[in-house]
ZANU-404475 format. One record per residue (C-alpha): residue number from 0; residue in one letter; x, y, z. Coordinates in Angstrom, 2 decimals. Example, Ala and Ser with C-alpha at 12.3 -4.5 7.8 and 13.67 -1.06 7.14 Angstrom:
<rs>
+-----+---+---------+---------+---------+
:   k : r :       X :       Y :       Z :
+-----+---+---------+---------+---------+
:   0 : a :   12.30 :   -4.50 :    7.80 :
:   1 : s :   13.67 :   -1.06 :    7.14 :
+-----+---+---------+---------+---------+
</rs>
This chain:
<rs>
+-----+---+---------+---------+---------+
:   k : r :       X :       Y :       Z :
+-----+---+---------+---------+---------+
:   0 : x :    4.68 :  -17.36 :  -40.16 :
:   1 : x :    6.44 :  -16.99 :  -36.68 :
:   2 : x :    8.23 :  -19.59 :  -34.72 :
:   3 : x :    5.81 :  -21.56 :  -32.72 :
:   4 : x :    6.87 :  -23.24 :  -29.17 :
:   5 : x :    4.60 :  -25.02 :  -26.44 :
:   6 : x :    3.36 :  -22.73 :  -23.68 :
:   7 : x :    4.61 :  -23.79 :  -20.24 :
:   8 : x :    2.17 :  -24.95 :  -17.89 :
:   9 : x :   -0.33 :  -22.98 :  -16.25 :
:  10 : x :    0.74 :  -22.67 :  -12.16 :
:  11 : x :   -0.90 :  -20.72 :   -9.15 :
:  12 : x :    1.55 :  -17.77 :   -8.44 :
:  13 : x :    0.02 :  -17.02 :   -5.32 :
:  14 : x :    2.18 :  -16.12 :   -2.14 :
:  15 : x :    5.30 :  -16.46 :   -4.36 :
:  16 : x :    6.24 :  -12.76 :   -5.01 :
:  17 : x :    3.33 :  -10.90 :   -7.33 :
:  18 : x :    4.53 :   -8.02 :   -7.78 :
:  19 : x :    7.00 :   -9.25 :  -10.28 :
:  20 : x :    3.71 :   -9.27 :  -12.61 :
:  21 : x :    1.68 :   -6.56 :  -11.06 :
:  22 : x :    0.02 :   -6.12 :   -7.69 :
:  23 : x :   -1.87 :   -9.37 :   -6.90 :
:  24 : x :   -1.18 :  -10.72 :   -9.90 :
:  25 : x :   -1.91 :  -15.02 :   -9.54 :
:  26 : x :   -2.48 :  -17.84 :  -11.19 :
:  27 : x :   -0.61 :  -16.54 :  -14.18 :
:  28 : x :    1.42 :  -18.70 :  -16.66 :
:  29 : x :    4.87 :  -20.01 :  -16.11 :
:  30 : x :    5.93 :  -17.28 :  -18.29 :
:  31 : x :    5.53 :  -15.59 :  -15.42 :
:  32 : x :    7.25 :  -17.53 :  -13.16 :
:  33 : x :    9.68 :  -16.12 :  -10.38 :
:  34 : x :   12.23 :  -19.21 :  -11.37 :
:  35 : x :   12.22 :  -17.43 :  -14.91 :
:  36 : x :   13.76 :  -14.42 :  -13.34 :
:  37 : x :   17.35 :  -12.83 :  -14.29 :
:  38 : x :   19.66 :  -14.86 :  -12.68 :
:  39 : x :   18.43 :  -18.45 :  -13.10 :
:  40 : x :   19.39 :  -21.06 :  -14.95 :
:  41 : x :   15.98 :  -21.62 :  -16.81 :
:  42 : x :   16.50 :  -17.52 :  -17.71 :
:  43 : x :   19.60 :  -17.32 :  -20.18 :
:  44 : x :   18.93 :  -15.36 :  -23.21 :
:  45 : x :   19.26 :  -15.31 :  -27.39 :
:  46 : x :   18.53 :  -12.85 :  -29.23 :
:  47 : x :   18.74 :   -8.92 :  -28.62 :
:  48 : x :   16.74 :   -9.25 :  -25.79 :
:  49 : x :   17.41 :   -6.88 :  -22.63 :
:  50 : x :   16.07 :   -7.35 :  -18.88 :
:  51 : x :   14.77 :   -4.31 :  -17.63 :
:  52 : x :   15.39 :   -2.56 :  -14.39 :
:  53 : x :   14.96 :   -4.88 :  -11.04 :
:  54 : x :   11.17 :   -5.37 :  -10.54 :
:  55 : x :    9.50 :   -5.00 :  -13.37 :
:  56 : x :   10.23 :   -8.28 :  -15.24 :
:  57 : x :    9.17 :   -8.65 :  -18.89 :
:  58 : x :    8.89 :  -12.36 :  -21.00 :
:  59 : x :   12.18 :  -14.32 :  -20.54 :
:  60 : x :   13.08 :  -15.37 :  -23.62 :
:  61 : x :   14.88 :  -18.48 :  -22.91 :
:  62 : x :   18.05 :  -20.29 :  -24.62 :
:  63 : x :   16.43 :  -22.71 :  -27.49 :
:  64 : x :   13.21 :  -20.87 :  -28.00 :
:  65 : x :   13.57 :  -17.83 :  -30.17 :
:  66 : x :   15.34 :  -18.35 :  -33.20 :
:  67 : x :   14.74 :  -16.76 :  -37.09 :
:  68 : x :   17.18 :  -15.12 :  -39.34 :
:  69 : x :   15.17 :  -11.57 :  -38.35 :
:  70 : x :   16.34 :  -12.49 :  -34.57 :
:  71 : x :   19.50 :  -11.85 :  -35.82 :
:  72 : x :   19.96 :   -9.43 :  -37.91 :
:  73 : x :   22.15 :   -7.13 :  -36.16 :
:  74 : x :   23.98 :   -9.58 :  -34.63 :
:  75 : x :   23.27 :  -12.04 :  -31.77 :
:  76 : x :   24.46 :  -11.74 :  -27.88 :
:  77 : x :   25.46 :  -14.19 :  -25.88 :
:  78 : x :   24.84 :  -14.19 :  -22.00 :
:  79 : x :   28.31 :  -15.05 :  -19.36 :
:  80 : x :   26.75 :  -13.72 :  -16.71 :
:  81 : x :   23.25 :  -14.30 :  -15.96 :
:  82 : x :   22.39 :  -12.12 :  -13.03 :
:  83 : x :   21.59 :   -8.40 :  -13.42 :
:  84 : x :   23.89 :   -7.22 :  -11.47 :
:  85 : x :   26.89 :   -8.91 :  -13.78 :
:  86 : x :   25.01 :   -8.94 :  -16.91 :
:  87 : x :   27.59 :   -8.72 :  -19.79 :
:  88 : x :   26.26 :   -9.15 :  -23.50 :
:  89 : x :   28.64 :   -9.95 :  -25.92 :
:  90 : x :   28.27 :   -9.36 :  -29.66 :
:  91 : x :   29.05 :  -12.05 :  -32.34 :
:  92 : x :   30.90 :  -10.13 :  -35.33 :
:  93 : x :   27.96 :  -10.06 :  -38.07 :
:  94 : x :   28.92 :  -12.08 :  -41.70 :
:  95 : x :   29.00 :  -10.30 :  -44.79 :
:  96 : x :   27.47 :  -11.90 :  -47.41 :
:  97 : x :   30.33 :  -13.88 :  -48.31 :
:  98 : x :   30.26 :  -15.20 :  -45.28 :
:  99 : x :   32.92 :  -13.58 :  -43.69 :
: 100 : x :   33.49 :  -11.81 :  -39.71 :
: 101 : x :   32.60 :   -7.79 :  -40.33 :
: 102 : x :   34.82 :   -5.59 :  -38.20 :
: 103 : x :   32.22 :   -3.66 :  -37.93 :
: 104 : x :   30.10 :   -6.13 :  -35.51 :
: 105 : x :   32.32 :   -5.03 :  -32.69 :
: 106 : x :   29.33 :   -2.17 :  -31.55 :
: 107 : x :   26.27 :   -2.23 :  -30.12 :
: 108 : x :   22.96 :   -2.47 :  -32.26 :
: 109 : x :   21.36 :    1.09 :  -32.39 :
: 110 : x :   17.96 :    0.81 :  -31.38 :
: 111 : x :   15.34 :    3.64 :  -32.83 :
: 112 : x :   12.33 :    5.09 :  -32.07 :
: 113 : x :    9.77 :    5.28 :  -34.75 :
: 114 : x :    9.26 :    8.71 :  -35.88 :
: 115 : x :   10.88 :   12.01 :  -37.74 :
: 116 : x :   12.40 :   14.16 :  -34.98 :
: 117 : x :   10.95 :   17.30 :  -36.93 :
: 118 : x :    7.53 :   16.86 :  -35.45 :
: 119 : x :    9.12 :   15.46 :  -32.26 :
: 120 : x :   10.07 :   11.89 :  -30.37 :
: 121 : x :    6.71 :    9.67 :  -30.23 :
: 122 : x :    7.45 :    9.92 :  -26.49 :
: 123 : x :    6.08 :   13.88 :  -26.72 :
: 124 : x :    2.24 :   12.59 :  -28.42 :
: 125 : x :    0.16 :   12.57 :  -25.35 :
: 126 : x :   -3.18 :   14.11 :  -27.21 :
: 127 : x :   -5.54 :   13.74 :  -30.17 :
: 128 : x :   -4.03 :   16.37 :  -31.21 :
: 129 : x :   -0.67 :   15.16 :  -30.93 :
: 130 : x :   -1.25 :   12.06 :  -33.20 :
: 131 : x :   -3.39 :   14.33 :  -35.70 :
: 132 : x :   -0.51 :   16.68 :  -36.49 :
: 133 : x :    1.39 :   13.81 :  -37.22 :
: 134 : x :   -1.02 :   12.15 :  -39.54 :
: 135 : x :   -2.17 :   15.68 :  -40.82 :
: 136 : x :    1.71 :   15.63 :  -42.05 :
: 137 : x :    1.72 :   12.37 :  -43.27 :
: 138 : x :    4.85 :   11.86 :  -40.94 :
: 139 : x :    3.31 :    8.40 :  -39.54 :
: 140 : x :    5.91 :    5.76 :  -39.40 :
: 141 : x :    4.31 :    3.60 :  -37.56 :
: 142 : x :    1.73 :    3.15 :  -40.42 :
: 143 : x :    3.11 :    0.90 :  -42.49 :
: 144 : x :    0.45 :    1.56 :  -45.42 :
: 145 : x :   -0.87 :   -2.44 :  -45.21 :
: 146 : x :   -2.03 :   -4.72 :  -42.65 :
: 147 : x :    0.78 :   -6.66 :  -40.63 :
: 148 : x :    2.12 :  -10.02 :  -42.41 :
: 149 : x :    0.99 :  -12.07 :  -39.55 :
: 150 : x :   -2.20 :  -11.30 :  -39.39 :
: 151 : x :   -2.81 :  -11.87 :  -43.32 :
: 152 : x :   -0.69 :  -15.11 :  -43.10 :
: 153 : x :   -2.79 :  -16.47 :  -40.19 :
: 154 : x :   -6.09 :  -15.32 :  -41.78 :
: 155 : x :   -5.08 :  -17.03 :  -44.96 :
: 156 : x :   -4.35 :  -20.38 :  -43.28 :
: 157 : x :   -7.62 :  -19.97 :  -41.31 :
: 158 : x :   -6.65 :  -20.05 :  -37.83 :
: 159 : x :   -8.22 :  -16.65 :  -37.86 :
: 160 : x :  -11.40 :  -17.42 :  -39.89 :
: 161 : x :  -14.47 :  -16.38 :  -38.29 :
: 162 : x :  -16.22 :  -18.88 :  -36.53 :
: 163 : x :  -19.45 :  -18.19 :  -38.01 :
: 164 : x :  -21.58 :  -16.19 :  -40.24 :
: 165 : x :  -21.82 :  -12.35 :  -38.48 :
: 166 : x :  -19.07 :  -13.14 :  -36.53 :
: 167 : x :  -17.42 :  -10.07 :  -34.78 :
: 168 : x :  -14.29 :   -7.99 :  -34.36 :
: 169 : x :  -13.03 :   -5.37 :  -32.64 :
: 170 : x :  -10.24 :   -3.52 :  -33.56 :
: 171 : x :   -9.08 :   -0.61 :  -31.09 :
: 172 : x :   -6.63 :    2.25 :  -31.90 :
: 173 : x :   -6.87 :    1.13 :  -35.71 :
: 174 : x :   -5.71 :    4.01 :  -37.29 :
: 175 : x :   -6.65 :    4.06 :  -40.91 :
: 176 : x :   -8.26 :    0.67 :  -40.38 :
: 177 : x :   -5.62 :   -1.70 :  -42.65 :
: 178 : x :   -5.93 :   -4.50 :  -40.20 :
: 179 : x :   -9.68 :   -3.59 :  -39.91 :
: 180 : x :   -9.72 :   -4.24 :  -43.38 :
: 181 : x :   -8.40 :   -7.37 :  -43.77 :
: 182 : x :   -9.68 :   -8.85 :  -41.47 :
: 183 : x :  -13.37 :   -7.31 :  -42.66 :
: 184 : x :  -12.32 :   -8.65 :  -46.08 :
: 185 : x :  -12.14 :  -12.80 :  -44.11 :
: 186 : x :  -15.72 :  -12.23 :  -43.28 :
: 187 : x :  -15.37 :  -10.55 :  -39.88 :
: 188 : x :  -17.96 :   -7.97 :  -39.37 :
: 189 : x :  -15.74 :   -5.16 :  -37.93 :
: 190 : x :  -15.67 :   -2.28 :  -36.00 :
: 191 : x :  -12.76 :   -0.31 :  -36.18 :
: 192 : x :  -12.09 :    2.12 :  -33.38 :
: 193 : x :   -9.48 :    4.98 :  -33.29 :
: 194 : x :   -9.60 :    8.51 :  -30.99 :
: 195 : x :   -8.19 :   10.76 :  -34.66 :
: 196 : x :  -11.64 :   11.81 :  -35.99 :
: 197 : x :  -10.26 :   13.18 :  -39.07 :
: 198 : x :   -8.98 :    9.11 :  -40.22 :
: 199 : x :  -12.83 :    8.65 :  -39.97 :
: 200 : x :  -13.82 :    9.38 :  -43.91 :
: 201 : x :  -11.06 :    6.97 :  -45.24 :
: 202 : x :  -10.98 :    4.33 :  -42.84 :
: 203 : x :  -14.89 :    4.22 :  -43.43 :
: 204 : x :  -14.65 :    4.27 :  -46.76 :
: 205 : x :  -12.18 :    1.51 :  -47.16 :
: 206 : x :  -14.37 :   -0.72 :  -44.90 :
: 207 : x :  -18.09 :   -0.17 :  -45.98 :
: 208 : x :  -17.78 :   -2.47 :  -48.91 :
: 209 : x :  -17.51 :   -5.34 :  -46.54 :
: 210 : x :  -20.07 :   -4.38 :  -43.75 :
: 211 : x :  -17.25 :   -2.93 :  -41.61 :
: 212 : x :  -17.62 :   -0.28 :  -39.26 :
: 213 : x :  -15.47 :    2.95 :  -37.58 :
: 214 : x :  -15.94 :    4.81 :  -34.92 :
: 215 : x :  -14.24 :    7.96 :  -33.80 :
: 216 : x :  -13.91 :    7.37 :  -30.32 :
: 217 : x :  -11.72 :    7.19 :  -27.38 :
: 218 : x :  -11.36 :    2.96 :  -27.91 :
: 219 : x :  -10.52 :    2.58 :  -23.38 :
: 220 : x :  -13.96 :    3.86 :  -23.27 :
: 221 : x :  -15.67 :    2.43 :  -26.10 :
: 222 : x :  -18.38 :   -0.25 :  -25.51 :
: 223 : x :  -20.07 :   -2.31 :  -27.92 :
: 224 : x :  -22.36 :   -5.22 :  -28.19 :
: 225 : x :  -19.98 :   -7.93 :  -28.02 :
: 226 : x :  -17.47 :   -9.07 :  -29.80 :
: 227 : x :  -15.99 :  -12.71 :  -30.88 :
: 228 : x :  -12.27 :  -11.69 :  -31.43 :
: 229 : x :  -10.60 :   -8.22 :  -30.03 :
: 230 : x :   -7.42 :   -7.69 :  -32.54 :
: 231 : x :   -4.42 :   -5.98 :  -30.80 :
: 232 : x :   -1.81 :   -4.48 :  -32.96 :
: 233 : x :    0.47 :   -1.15 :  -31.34 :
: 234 : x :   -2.23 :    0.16 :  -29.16 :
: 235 : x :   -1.08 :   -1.44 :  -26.04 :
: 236 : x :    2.29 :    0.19 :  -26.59 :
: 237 : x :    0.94 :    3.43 :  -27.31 :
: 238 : x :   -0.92 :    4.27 :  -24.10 :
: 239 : x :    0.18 :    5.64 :  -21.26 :
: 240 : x :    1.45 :    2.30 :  -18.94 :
: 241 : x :   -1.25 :    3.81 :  -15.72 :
: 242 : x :   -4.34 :    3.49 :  -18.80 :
: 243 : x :   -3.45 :   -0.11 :  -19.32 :
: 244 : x :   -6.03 :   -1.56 :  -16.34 :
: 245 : x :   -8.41 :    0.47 :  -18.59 :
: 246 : x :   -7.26 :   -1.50 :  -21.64 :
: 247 : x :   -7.65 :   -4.70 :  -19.62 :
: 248 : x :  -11.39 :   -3.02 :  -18.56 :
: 249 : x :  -12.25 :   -2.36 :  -22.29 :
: 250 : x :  -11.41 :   -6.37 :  -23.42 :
: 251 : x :  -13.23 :   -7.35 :  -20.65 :
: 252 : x :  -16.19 :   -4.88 :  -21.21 :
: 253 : x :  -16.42 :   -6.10 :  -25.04 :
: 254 : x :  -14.99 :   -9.58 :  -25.42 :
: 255 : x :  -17.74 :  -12.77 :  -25.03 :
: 256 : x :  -17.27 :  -15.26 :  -22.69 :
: 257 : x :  -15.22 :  -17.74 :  -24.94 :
: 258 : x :  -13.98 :  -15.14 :  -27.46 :
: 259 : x :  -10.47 :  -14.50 :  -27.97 :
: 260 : x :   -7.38 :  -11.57 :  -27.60 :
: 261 : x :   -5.40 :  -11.93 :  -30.44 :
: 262 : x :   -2.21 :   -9.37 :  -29.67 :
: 263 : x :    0.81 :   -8.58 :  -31.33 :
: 264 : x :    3.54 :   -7.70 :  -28.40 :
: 265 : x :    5.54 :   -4.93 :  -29.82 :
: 266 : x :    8.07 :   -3.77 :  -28.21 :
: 267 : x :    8.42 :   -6.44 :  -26.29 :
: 268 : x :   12.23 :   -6.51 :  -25.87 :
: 269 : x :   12.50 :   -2.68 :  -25.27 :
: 270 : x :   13.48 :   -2.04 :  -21.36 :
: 271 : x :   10.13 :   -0.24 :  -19.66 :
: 272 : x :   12.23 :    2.14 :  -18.17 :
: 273 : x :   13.46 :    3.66 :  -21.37 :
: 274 : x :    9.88 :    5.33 :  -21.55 :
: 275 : x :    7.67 :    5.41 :  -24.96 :
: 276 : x :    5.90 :    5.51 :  -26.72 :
: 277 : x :    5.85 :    2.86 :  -27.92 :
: 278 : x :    6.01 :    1.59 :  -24.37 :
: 279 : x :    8.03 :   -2.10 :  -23.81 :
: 280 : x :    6.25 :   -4.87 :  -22.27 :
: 281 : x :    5.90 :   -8.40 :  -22.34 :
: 282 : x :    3.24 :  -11.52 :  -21.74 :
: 283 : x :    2.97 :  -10.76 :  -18.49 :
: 284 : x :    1.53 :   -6.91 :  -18.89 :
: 285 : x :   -1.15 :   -8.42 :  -20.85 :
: 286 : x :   -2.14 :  -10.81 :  -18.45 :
: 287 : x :   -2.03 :   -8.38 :  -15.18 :
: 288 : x :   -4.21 :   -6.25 :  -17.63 :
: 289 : x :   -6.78 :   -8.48 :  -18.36 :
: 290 : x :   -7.02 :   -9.96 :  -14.88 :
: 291 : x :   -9.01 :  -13.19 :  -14.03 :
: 292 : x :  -10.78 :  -15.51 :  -16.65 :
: 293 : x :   -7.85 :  -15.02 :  -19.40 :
: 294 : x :   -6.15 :  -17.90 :  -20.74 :
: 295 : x :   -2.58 :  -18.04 :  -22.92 :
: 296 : x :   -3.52 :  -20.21 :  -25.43 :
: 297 : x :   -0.39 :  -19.73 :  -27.48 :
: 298 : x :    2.76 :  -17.17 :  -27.48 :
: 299 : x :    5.32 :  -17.80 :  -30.49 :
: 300 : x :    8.35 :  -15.25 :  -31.81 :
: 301 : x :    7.91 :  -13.64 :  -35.10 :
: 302 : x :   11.00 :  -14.96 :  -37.26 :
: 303 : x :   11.35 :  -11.92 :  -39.43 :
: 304 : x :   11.15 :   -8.11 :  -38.03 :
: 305 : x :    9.27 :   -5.21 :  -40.30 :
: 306 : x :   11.32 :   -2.78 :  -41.93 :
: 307 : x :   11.76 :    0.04 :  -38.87 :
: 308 : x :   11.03 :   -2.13 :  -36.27 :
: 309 : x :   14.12 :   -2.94 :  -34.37 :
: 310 : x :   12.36 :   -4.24 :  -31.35 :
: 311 : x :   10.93 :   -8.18 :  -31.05 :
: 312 : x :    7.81 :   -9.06 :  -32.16 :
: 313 : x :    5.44 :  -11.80 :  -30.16 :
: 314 : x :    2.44 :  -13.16 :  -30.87 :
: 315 : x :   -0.59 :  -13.97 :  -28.45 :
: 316 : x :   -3.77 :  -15.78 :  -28.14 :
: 317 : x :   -5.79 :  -15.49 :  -25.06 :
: 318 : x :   -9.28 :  -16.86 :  -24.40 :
: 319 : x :  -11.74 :  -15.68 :  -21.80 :
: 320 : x :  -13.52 :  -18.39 :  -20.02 :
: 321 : x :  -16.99 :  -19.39 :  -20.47 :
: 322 : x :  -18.44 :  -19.58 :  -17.17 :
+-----+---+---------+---------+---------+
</rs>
C-alpha cells in the first residue's frame, strides 16, 4: 500500500495568483497553494522530485511527507538552495548491499521514457494508428500484462468495494482492460473504454464473464449513463495537455453527483516541459481539469515504483458534490 499523509486544508485561492494552477483556477486545495511554491520554506524537497519551468507549478512534495524504500532507489537529493533560480540537487552516494558508499552514486539518475526506440519515442504516437502499430507489434511497455498493485491492494482491503449491488465503473483509455478486469472481478459492473478497436475482441472477452463491458471509442467523447467510480490509470498522461479540459468534460459528463475519481498521477515528478507522452503533471492538473464541485479527499505517495517506471507515483481520490 502507499504512504498515506493528511490533506492540507481546503482554502479559497481567489485573487492570489491563479494561473499558477490554470486560468481562474480557485478554491483549490493547499496543495495548490502559492506559499507551496519553489522558494519557500514550506516547499523543500525529498525524493527525485524536480520543479518544472517558472509558471507551471506541479505538487510540492514537501520535506517529511514522501518517504518508501522505492523513493529512493536511485539515490536521494537533498535541496541547499530552495529557489529556482539557485536550485542545486545533490546526490547521496547509493549503498551496496553491504551497506557500503558506491562510487558510482556520484551521477545523475537516468530517467527513461517508456518504449523501444525501433517503433519510435512515445512522444511521436499522436493517432489510433500510432498506438495500434505499437500494440500490433506487441512493443507496449506501458502494458504491464496485470492490473496495477494499488488498485488490487485497495480493492482487496475494500476501500474500493462497490457501494452497492450494480454499482458502476468507468474505465477510460483501458487498453486491454486489466484494471477493467479487476475491478469487474470486485463486483463493479464495468465499462471499459479505449480508442484501439482491434484490443476490442480480447478485452471483451476477458470481461464478459463478469458483466463487464468495452467499447471502442474515443473515451474524451464517450458518454454513458452514469457512473459511481471513474478509474484513472495513464490516460491523463497520454493525451495531448490542450485535450485535458476535455478529460475534465468527460468526468464531469459521466461521474454522479457523489461518485468518485480515483487517479493514479503518473508522471507526476517528470518536468512538463520535457514534453510526453507520458505527459508530467501533478494534483493540481487534475483539479483545474475537473473544475468546480471536485473535492481531494485523499493524495498519498506510492512507496514502491513498478519495474520501468522511473517517475513518482501518487494516488488520488476526488468526490463530486451532491448538490
Amino acid at each position: 500500500m502507499g504512504f498515506h499523509r493528511r490533506v492540507p486544508p481546503r482554502r479559497n485561492l481567489a485573487g492570489q495568483d491563479p494561473a499558477q494552477c490554470g486560468r481562474g483556477a480557485q478554491d483549490v486545495p493547499a496543495l495548490c497553494d502559492p506559499r507551496l511554491r519553489p522558494g519557500s520554506r514550506q516547499a523543500r524537497l525529498v525524493g527525485t522530485t524536480r520543479w518544472p519551468s517558472p509558471g507551471q507549478w506541479q505538487l510540492p512534495l514537501r520535506s517529511g511527507q514522501v518517504r518508501g524504500p522505492g523513493l529512493q532507489r536511485r539515490g536521494s537529493y537533498r535541496e541547499e538552495n530552495h529557489s529556482p533560480q539557485g536550485h542545486r540537487a545533490h546526490l547521496r552516494r547509493p549503498r551496496s548491499q553491504d551497506g557500503l558508499e558506491s562510487d558510482r552514486g556520484q551521477q545523475e539518475p537516468q530517467r527513461h521514457d517508456l518504449g523501444d526506440l525501433r517503433l519510435g519515442r512515445l512522444s511521436e504516437l499522436k493517432t489510433a494508428a500510432d498506438w495500434l502499430a505499437r500494440y500490433d507489434a506487441h512493443n507496449t511497455p506501458w502494458d504491464r500484462g496485470s492490473a496495477h498493485p494499488e488498485l488490487v491492494a485497495r480493492i482487496e482491503s475494500g476501500v474500493m468495494a462497490p457501494p452497492r449491488a450494480g454499482a458502476r465503473a468507468l474505465v477510460p483509455g483501458a487498453g486491454r482492460g486489466h484494471d477493467a478486469v479487476v475491478l469487474a472481478r470486485a463486483g463493479w459492473s464495468v465499462t471499459a473504454v479505449d480508442f484501439v478497436e482491434d484490443l476490442a475482441v480480447d478485452a471483451s472477452r476477458a470481461l464478459a464473464p463478469f458483466g463487464g463491458t468495452f467499447v471502442a471509442a474515443d473515451a474524451l467523447e464517450f458518454t454513458g449513463e452514469g457512473f459511481d467510480l471513474i478509474w484513472e490509470h495513464t490516460f491523463f498522461c497520454a493525451i495531448d495537455p490542450a485535450q485535458r479540459a476535455s478529460w475534465g468534460a468527460m468526468v464531469r459528463r459521466n461521474l454522479v453527483p457523489g461518485g468518485r475519481l480515483e487517479a493514479l498521477v503518473f508522471p507526476a515528478d517528470k518536468p512538463m516541459e520535457t514534453g510526453g507522452p507520458p505527459f508530467g503533471y501533478g494534483i493540481c492538473e487534475l483539479l483545474v481539469a475537473l473544475g468546480k464541485g471536485f473535492s481531494l479527499e485523499q493524495e498519498s505517495a506510492l512507496e514502491s515504483r513498478l519495474e520501468g517506471r522511473d517517475w513518482l507515483e501518487l494516488l488520488a481520490s476526488f468526490r463530486l458534490a451532491k448538490g
